[in-house]
N, C-alpha and C positions, 0 to 999 in steps of 0.2 A: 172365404176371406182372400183366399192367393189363388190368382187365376191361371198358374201352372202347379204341374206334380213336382213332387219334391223324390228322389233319389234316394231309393232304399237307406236307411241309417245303417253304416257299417263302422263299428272299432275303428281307426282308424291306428296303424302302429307308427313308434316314434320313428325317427331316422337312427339307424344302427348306430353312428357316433355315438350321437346324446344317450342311447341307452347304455354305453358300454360305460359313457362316464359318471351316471349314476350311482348315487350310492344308496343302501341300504334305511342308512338312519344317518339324518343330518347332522353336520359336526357343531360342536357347540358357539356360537359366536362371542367373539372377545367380549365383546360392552355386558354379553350379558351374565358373564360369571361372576361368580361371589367374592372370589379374591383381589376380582378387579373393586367392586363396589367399597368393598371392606380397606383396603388401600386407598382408596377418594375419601372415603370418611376420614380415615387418621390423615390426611391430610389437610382436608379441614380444619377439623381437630385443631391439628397445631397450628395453622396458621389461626385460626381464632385466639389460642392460647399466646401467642407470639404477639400479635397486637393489641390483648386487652390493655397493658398498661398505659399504649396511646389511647384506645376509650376513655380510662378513666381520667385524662387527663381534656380527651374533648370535652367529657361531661362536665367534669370541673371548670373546664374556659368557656362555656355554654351559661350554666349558670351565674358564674360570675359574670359575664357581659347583660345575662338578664338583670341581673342586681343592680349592676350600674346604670341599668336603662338607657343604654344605645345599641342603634341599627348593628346588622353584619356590617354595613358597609364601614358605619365608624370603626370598630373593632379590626377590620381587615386592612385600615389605614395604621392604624395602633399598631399591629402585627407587622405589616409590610409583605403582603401577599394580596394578589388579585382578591378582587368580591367573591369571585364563581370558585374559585379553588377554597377559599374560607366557608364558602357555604357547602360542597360538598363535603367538607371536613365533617364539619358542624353535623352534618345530615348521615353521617356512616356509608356515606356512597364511595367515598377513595379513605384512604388510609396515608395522614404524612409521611415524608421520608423522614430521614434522621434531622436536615437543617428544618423544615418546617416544623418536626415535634419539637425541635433546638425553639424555635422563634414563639412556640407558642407558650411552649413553659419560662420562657422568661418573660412572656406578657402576664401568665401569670401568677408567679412568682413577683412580680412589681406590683399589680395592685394587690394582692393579697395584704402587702405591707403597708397600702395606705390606709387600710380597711380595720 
C-alpha cells in the first residue's frame, strides 16, 4: 500500500514542562458541579414563581380578547403597545415589566366590566 518503510514505532515522551505540569486526576470543572446546577434551579424556581401572577393575568387577557373576537393587533391598539411586543406577551416568550403589566390589567379590568 505505501511505497516507503515506516520508522521503527517508539513511545514517544512528552516535553518535561507539560509533564511537570500535569496532574494526577483532573480537577472538577465549575458547570459541572451540583451546587452549581442546584443554585440555577432555585433560580428558576423563583423566577418562575415571581412572574406567575403576570401568567395568570396574560391568560386571563388572552382569553378574554378570544371572547371578544378580535385580532392581537386590535387588542394591542386597545392596550397601547406595539403588535410584536403584545404577541410575545401573549406567547410566554418575554415577560411584562411593571407599566406594561400596569396597561394590561387595566384593559382588562375595563372589559371585564362591560361583560
Amino acid at each position: 500500500m505505501f511505497n516507503f518503510p515506516f520508522p521503527q514505532d517508539k513511545p514517544q515522551q512528552a516535553p518535561q514542562a507539560f509533564s511537570q505540569t500535569r496532574r494526577s486526576t483532573p480537577a472538577a470543572l465549575p458547570w459541572a458541579s451540583n451546587a452549581m446546577a442546584e443554585d440555577d434551579a432555585d433560580k428558576r424556581l423563583t423566577a418562575m414563581e415571581r412572574d406567575e401572577p403576570k401568567r395568570r393575568l396574560i391568560r386571563d387577557a388572552k382569553a378574554l380578547y378570544k371572547m371578544r373576537k378580535i385580532t392581537q393587533a386590535q387588542m394591542a391598539e386597545e392596550v397601547g403597545v406595539p403588535c410584536r411586543t403584545l404577541e410575545e406577551w401573549l406567547q410566554f416568550r418575554r415577560m411584562p415589566k411593571a407599566p406594561g403589566t400596569t396597561l394590561i390589567r387595566r384593559w382588562v379590568a375595563n372589559y371585564k366590566q362591560k361583560n
